[in-house]
N, C-alpha and C positions, 0 to 999 in steps of 0.2 A: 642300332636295332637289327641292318642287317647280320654282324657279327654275332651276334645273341640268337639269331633264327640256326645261322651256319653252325653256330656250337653245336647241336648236338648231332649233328649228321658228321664233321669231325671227330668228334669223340666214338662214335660210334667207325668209321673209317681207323681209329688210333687202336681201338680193340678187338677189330679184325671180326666186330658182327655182320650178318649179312644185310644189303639192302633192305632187305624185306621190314627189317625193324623198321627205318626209318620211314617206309611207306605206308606200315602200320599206326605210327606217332602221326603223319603228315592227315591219315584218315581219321583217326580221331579227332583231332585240330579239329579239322574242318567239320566232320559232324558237332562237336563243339560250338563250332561259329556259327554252325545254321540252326541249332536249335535256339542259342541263345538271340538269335535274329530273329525268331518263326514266336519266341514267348514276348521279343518287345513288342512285334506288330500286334500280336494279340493285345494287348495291352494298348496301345494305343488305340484300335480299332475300336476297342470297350471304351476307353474315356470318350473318343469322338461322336460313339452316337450316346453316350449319356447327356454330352452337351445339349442335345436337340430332340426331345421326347417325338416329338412328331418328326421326325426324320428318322428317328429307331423306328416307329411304327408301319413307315410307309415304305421302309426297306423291309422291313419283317413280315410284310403283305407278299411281299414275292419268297419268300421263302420260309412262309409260315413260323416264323419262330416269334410271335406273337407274347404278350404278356399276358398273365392267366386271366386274366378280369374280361378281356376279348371272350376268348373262349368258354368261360364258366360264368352262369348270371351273377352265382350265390360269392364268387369274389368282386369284393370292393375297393375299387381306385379309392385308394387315401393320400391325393397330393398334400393335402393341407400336412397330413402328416411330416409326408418328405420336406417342404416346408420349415417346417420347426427344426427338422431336426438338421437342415440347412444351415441354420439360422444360428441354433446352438451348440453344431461341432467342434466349433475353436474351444468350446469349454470345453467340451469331453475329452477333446484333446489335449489341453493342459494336466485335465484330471489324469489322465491315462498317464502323460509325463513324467509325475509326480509317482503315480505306483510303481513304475516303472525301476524309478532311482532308487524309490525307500522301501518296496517291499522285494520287488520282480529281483533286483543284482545282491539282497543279500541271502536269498534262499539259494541264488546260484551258485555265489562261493561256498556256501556251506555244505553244499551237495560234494564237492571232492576236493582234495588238496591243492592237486592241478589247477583247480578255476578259482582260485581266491585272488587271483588278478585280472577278473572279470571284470572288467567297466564299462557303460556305456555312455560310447564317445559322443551320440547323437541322435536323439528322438523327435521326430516329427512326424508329427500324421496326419499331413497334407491337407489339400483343399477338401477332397472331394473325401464325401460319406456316405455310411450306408443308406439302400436305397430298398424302399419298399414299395415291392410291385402290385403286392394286391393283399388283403386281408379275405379271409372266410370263416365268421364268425359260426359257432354251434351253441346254442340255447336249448334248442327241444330233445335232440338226442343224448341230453345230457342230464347230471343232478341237477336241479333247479338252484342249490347252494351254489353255483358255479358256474364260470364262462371262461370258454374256450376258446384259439385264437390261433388261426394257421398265419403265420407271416413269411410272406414268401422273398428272401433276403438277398441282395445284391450288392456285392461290396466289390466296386474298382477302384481300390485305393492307391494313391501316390504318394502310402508312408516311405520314411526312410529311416530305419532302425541298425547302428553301427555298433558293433560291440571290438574291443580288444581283449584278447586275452595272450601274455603272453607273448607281445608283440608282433601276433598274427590279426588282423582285422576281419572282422566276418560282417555279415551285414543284408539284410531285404531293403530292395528298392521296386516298391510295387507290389501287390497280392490283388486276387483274384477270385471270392467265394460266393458260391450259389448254393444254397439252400431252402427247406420248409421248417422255420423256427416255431413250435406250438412253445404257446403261452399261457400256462391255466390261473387264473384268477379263483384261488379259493381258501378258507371259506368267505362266503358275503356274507358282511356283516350289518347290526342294523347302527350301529354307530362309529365315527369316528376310527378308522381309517378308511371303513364301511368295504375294505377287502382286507381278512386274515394274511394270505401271502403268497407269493408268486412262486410259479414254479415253469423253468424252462429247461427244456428241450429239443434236439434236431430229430425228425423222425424218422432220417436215411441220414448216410454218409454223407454230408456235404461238400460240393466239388469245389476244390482246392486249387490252384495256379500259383505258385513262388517264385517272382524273379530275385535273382541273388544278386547279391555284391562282395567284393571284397574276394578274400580267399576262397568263401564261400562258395565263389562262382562254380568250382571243381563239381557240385551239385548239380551243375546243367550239364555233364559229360549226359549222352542215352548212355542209358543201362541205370547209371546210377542214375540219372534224375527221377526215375520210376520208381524206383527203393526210396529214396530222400520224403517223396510227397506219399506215398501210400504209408510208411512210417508214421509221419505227421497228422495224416487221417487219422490212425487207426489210434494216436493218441489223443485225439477229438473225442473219436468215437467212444473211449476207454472214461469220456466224462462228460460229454455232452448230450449224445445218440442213446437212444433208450436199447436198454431200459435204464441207463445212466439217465438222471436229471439234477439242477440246479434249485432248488428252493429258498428262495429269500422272505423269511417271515417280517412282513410289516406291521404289526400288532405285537408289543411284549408279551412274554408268556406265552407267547402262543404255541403248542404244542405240533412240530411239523414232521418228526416221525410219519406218522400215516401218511400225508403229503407226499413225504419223497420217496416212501416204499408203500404204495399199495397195494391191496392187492390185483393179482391180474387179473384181466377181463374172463379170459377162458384156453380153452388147447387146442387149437386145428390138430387133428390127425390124418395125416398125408398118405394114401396108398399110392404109392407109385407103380402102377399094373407094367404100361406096355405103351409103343409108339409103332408109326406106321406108317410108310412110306417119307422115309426120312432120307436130305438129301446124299447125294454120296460124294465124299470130300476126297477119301487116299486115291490116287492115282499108280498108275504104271508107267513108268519112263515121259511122264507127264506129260502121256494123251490119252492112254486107257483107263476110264475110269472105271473103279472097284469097287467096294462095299466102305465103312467105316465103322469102328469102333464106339458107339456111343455111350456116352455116362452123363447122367445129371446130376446139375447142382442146385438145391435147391436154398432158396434162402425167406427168413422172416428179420428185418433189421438186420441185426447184426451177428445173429446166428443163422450158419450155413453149415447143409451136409451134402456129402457128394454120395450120389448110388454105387455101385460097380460097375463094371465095364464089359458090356457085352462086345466080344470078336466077331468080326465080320458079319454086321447085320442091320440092314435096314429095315426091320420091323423088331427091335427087342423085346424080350421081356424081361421087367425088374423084380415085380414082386413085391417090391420092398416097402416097409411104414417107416413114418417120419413122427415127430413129435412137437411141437413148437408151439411154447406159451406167448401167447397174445398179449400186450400190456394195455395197448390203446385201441380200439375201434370207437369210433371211426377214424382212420389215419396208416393203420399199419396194411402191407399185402403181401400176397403171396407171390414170390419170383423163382422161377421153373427157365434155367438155363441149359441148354445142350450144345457139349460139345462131342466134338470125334477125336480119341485118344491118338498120339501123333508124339513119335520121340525127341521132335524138335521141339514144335507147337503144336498146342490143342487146337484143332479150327470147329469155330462157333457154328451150330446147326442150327437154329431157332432159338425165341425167347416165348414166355408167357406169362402174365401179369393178372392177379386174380387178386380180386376187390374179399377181403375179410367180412369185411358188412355183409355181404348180401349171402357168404356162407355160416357167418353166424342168425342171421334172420332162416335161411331154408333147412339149417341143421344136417343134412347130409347131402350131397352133392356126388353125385357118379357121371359123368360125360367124357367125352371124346372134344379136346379141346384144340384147336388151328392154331399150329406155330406163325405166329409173326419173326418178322425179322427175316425168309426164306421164302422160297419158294413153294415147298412142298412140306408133307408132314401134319401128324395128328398126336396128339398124346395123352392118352387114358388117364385118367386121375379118378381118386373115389378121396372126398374130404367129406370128414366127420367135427361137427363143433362139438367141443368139451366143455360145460358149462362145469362150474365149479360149485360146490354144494356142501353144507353142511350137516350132512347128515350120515351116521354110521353104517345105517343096516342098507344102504348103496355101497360099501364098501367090501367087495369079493376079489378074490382071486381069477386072475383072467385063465383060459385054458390057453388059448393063443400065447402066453406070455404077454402081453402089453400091458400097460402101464394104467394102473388102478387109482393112483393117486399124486397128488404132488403137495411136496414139501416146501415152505417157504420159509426162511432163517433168516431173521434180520440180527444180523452180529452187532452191538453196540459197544460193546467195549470190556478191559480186561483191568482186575486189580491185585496191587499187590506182587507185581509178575517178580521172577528173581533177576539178578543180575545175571548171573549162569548157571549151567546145570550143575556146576561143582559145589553150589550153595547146599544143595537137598541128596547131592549123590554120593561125592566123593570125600568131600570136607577138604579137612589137612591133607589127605594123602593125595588127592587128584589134587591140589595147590602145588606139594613137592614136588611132583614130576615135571612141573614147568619151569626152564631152566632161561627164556629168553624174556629178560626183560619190556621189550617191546609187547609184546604178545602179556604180560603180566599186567600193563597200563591200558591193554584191549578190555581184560577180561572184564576191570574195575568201572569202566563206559556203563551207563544203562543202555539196556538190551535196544534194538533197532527189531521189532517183533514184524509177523503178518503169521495169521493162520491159516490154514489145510483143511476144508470141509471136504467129509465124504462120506457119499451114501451109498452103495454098491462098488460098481466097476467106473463111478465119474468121483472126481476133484476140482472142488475149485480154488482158488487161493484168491488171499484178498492184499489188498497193498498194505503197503509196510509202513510203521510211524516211527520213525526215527528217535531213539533216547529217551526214552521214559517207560517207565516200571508201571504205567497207569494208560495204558493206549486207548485210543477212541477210533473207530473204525467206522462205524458209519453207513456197513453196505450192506444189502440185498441179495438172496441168491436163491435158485431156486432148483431144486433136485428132481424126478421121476420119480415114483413109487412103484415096482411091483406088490411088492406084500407087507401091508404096514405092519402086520403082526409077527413078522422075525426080521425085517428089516432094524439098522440102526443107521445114527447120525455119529459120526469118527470127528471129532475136533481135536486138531494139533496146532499149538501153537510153537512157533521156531523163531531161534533169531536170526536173522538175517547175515549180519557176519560173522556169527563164529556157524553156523549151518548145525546147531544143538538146541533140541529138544529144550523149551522150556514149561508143559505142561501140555496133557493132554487130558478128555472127557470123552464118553461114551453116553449117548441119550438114545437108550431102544424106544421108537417110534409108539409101540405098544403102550408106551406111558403119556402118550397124546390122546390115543383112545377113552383114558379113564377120566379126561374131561368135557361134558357136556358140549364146549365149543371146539375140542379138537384144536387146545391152544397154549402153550405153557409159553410167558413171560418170568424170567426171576434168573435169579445167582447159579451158575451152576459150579460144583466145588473142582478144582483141577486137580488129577491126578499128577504123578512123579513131580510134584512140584512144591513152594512152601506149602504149610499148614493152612495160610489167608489170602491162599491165593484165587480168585474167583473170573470168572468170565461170565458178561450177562449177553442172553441174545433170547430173541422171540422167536417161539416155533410156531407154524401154523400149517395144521395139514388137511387136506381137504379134497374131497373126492371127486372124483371125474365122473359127469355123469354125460352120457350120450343119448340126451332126449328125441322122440318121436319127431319126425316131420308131421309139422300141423299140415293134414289135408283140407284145410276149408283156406291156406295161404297160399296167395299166387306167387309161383317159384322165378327165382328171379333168372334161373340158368334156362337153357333150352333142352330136351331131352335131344339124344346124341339116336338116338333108333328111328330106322326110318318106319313110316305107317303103310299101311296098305291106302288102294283105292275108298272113294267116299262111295258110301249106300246111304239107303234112306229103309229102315224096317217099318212096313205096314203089317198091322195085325187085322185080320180078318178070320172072326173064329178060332179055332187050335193054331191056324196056319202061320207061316211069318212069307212073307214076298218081297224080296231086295227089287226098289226101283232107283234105275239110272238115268232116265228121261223126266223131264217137268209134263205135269200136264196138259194137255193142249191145251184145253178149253181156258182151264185159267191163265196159260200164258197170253193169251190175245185180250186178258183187261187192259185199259189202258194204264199208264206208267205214269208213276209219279215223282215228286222232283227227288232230288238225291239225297234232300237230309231226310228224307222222309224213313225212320227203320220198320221194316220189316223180321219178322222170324224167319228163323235161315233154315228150316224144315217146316213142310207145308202135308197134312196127308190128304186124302180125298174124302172128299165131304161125309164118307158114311162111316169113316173110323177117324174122325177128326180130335173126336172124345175121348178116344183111345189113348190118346197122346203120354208116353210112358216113360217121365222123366229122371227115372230110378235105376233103368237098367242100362248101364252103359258097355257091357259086357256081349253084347248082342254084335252088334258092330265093329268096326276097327276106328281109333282114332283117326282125323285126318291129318293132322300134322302134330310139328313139337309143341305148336304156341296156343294148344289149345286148353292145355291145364292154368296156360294164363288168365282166361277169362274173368268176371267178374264174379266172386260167388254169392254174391248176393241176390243175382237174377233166379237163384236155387226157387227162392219162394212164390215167385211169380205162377199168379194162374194159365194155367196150360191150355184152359177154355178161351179165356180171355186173349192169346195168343192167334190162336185160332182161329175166332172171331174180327180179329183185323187184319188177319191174312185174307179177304174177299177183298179187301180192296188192293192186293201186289199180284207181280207173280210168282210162279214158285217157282221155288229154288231146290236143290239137290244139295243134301246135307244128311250127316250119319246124325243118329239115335244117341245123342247126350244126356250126360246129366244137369245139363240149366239150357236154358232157351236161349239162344245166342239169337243177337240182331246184326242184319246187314243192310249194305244200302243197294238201290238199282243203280244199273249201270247206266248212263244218261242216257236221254234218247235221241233220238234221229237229229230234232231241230236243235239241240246243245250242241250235238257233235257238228251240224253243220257249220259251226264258227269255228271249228278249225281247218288248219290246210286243206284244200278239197285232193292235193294228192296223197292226203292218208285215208279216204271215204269216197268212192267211186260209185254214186248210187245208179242207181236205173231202175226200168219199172220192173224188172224182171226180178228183181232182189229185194221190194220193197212191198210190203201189201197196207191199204188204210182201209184202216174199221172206222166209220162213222167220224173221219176227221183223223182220227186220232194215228201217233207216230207209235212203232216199235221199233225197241232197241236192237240194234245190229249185233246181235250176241252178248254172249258175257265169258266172263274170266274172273275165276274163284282166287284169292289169294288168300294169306295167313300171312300178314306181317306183326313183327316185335320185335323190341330191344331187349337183348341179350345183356346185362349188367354183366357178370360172370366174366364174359365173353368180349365183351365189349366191341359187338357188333348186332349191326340190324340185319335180322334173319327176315327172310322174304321165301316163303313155301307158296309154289306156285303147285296148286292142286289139282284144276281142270278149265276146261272152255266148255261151253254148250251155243247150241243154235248158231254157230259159224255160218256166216254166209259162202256160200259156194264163188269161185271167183271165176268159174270155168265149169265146162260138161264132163270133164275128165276126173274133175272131184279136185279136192286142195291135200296137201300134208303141211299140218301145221305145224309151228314152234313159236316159241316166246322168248326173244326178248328183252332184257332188262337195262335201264340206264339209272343213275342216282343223281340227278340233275345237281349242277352244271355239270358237271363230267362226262365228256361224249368221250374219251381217247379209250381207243381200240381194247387195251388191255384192262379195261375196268368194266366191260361190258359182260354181262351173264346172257345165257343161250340156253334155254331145254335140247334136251332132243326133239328129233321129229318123230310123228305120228303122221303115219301113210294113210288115207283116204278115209279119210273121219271128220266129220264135223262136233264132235262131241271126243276130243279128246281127255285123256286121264295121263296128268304128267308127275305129280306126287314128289318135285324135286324141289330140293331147298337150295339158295345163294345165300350166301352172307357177305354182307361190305362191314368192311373195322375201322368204326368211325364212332369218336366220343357221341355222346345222346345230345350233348346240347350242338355238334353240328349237322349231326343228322334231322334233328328238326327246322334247321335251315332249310334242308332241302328237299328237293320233289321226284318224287319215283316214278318214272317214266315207266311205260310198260306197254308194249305194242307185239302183236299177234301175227306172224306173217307166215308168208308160203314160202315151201324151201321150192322151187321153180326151178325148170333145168335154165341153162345157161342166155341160151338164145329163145326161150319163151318169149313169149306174148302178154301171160296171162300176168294181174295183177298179183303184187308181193303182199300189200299192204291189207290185212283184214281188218283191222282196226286197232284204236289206242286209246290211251286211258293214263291220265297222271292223276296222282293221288300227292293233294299236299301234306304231307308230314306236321307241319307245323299245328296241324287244326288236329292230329292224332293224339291218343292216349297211347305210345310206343310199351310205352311198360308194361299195360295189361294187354295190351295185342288186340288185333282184331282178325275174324276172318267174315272177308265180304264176299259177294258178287260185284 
């Protein structure tokens, strides 16, 4: 062994190359070694905590890597599943053996000359199978013919798969996959199989891990190992990952066409505007930091496009639209990558993840959205849902250019095709000119086909069927429209090895128009090619329509503009009068308990009737989350409102269009059961009416969950009736914690306001926390004094937790 190591630093001393080579060889190695050391531990590390479910979980408590069922209600632990399928892997596993021998090795040698001495030496696929972590089943967002089925898949297997070929041995010992497998069951039937037939799909790329063996090892060199497994994806992806799906029809006859090509849900249209304060990556002699080149990639599955690349610039602008058909919602999202162009490496600025549902439920969507994954950074988006529609006279010409329609082509298949082009071109005399016999036994092969679709300036091509005159193809594909009325569809069909023309068609779009459904099924006849020779495919064109936002739906995003200070408009005669104090008199009724709601605008008893729940234009909003509200409170009487405002007090609140309810802020004796160093009373700060406590101030909020965004937005608006903590007067500020979380840097802070008891802070936070953890937890929010250093005076004016869990986040609230 040692002789075998020295060889090649000898040889390389024998031909007079420099050191360096062999330091280069010696570096590799040993990257080499350590990768393939750093994929066994991984691999081990995964089979050890599959051994012990509760030992995965209670590691995964410290480092959050939790299974989805924790986290999300609507997923369901299915042990009993995992279970069976325990129980009955050694079958699947024989089964799989068996395909392996009879189908899998001889589609292999058939594939090239080279590998018809493909054999596999050794199939086994181990103890251990896949594992399913949680189901989330969908019923109501769905056809009722039909049930959907996320399964969320883990496979650490300890197959060992060896092939020869050639006397070289290759082989996997061990893989690695995590994915979201959807499973749709349809149609339901009402007898006997009582489900039509399955159809699966991965809804992302699924990650991938390959430990080699054999010669194959050469695959864990870095560099290559990266190429070898994204390779391997992307040939997943090319049949698994949608819009690629699997349909297995369990019912004869059953017709599963429509099944494996539906149509699609609809089209996000992406404006990509503009970003802003984004961080800064190029450096100089690397310590001065500079600007960076930003460009975005954006992605839907498995179509991604990249913007252009602004020079030196931390606030770019793009400009640019995107266009990307949707297959599945609920399932698919929107992925908004930034990097800084870099001629080595791109280095990553942020990420951002936006939910399809909720921008197909709001219809248009414009906001300023928070880069995750960074420190810093904002990024404009305007998303438009494309609903798809049948109908013609929505069909126009855009002036912008953008895309009016889309084409869907489902190719099935081709008859009659020729052997070659010399059949219908050349005859005898293109036969003469061929003088080598080999290439004469090519020409006589039936053709290896795949066609050429094209609509404008895109192509798609489809896979190729080896040897036959009658191919079945099978696939889906789907093109952009500008103008369907001088647009066409280009079909070319080619063979694959001789790279000649065996028929092409022409179908002007305009001949889609002239049927009622905007749909031609049937034979189309192929030009340059036999006389019977035909190709059949399904057109379907259909128009883009970009419907209204419904304003009576509460928007699931948050408006990105900030609002001005809160008023309250009193009408009194012609006049209007902005009030920013609460009444006295009715402030000093007494206080009621906390679920008790009140209206969150109060006017004074002689324009109470006034009350004007129409004009919303008078005022300024007070926060994002207020179009969240409920609108159904629209129809409630405004008298009646009114009338059980004598028993609260008032409150400061702008002129809306529905009557928002809030709650009081506890009072004196509630608060007294907390810490007494957060409430420092005395008589001097305390007045009683006939017995009765009043509350130590209040603090207006606007809390909601952001869906979009996937964060709780917390708009802190104002404080009134602060107690003074000092002769000198207080400057307040707020505050904020997301309980448990006390560490320094998750804490939100207003600014201060100097000598006010009735401050106006109008400032929003957001924490980026999924919705089912954030109802775990409790929003802390305490009011204090910014005090100099070596003061006296108390910091603490008061606090206030609000439990999340008893909240409606989604439609928001704004309280006192």
């Amino acid at each position: 062994r040692t002789m075998l190591w020295l060889g090649p630093v000898y040889l390389a001393g024998y031909l007079g190359l420099s050191g360096s080579w062999v330091l280069l060889g010696l570096a590799l190695w040993l990257c080499w070694g350590h990768n393939r050391r750093w994929k066994r531990d991984r691999l081990a590390a995964a089979f050890a905590l599959l051994e012990d479910e509760r030992e995965a979980v209670c590691r995964g408590l410290a480092a959050r890597h939790l299974p989805a069922w924790v986290h999300f209600p609507d997923v369901e632990r299915v042990e009993w599943l995992n279970k069976v399928l325990v129980q009955a892997w050694p079958y699947f596993g024989t089964i799989l053996e068996k395909t392996f021998k009879e189908i899998v090795e001889p589609k292999i040698r058939a594939k090239n000359v080279h590998l018809k001495t493909c054999t596999f030496t050794k199939i086994h696929f181990g103890e251990k199978c896949p594992r399913i972590n949680g189901i989330k089943a969908y019923t109501k967002e769905i056809d009722r013919r039909q049930v959907t089925l996320d399964l969320q898949i883990c496979y650490v297997g300890d197959c060992e798969i060896h092939m020869d070929i050639s006397k070289f041995n290759l082989g996997v010992k061990g893989v690695q996959l995590y994915g979201t497998l959807r499973v749709i069951l349809e149609p339901l039937l009402t007898d006997a199989p009582f489900i039509g037939a399955v159809t699966l799909f991965f809804m992302q790329k699924p990650h991938l891990e390959i430990n080699w063996a054999g010669m194959s090892n050469l695959l864990d060199v870095p560099g290559i190992n990266v190429m070898s497994d994204s390779l391997i994806q992307d040939f997943i992806a090319s049949r698994l990952v949608l819009p690629n799906r699997i349909t297995v029809p369990l019912k004869k006859n059953m017709n599963i066409a429509h099944l494996r090509f539906p149509i699609p849900h609809g089209v996000v249209r992406v404006h990509l505007l503009e970003a802003e304060n984004l961080v800064q990556k190029d450096s100089f002699l690397g310590a001065i930091r500079g600007k960076s080149d930003p460009y975005a990639l954006l992605r839907v599955g498995t179509v991604q496009y990249r913007s252009k690349t602004v020079s030196r610039d931390l606030n770019p602008v793009w400009n640019e639209t995107f266009e990307f058909v949707v297959h599945e919602v609920p399932g698919q999202d929107l992925e908004v990558d930034l990097y800084d162009e870099d001629p080595d490496k791109d280095d990553f600025m942020g990420s951002l993840l936006i939910s399809l549902v909720d921008v197909m439920n709001d219809r248009t969507v414009e906001e300023w959205f928070p880069l995750s994954k960074t420190t810093s950074g904002h990024l404009h988006l305007k998303l438009e849902w494309l609903s798809l529609v049948n109908d013609q006279e929505k069909l126009h010409e855009d002036k912008k250019g953008l895309t009016t329609a889309i084409l869907i082509v489902y190719l099935d298949s081709a008859f009659n095709l020729p052997k070659n082009h010399f059949e219908y071109s050349n005859g005898e005399c293109g036969a003469k000119k061929i003088k080598n016999n080999k290439y004469l036994k090519k020409m006589e092969r039936e053709p290896s086909s795949f066609v050429l679709l094209t609509v404008g300036n895109k192509t798609q091509k489809s896979k190729t069927c080896n040897f036959t005159k009658d191919p079945t193809w099978g696939q889906a594909f789907t093109f952009f429209v500008h103008s369907a009325h001088s647009q066409s569809l280009h079909v070319e069909i080619k063979d694959k090895d001789r790279d000649s023309v065996l028929g092409t068609s022409v179908v002007c779009l305009s001949h889609l128009l002239t049927d009622p459904n905007m749909t031609l099924d049937q034979r189309f006849q192929l030009d340059h090619s036999s006389s019977d020779s035909f190709i059949k495919m399904k057109l379907v064109l259909r128009t883009l329509n970009v419907e209204e936002p419904d304003p009576q739906r509460v928007k699931a995003g948050v408006s990105a503009s900030k609002q001005g200070p809160v008023h309250v408009i009193e009408k009194g005669g012609n006049q209007q009068k902005f009030v920013s104090t609460p009444d006295p008199e009715v402030s000093k009724v007494p206080p009621v308990s906390r679920d008790f709601a009140t209206p969150e605008s109060l006017l004074k008893k002689d324009s109470r009737e006034d009350l004007d729940t129409n004009d919303s234009s008078a005022a300024p909003v007070p926060s994002e989350a207020v179009a969240g509200l409920n609108e159904a409170e629209h129809s409630q009487n405004p008298e009646h409102h009114a009338s059980s405002a004598l028993h609260s007090r008032a409150a400061v609140a702008p002129t809306l269009p529905v009557v928002q309810e809030l709650r009081l802020a506890p009072s004196v004796a509630s608060l007294g059961s907390l810490p007494s160093s957060c409430f420092e009373l005395s008589s001097s700060n305390l007045e009683l009416h006939n017995g009765t406590e009043v509350p130590l101030g209040e603090i207006q909020l606007t809390v909601r969950y952001a869906s979009i965004r996937q964060s709780l937005v917390v708009l802190v608006n104002g404080c009134r009736n602060l107690v003074p903590s000092s002769n000198r007067g207080v400057d307040p500020y707020v505050r904020i914690y997301l309980l448990p979380d006390r560490r320094w840097t998750s804490r939100k802070k207003t600014s201060v306001k100097k000598k006010t008891l009735n401050p106006q802070y109008d400032e929003k936070f957001e924490f980026f926390e999924s919705l089912e953890d954030v109802k775990k937890r409790t929003l802390d929010v305490a009011v204090k004094n910014s005090r100099p250093f070596i003061s006296q005076d108390r910091k603490e004016l008061g606090k206030v937790r609000i439990d999340l869990s008893q909240e409606d986040l989604i439609k928001g609230f704004v309280q006192w």
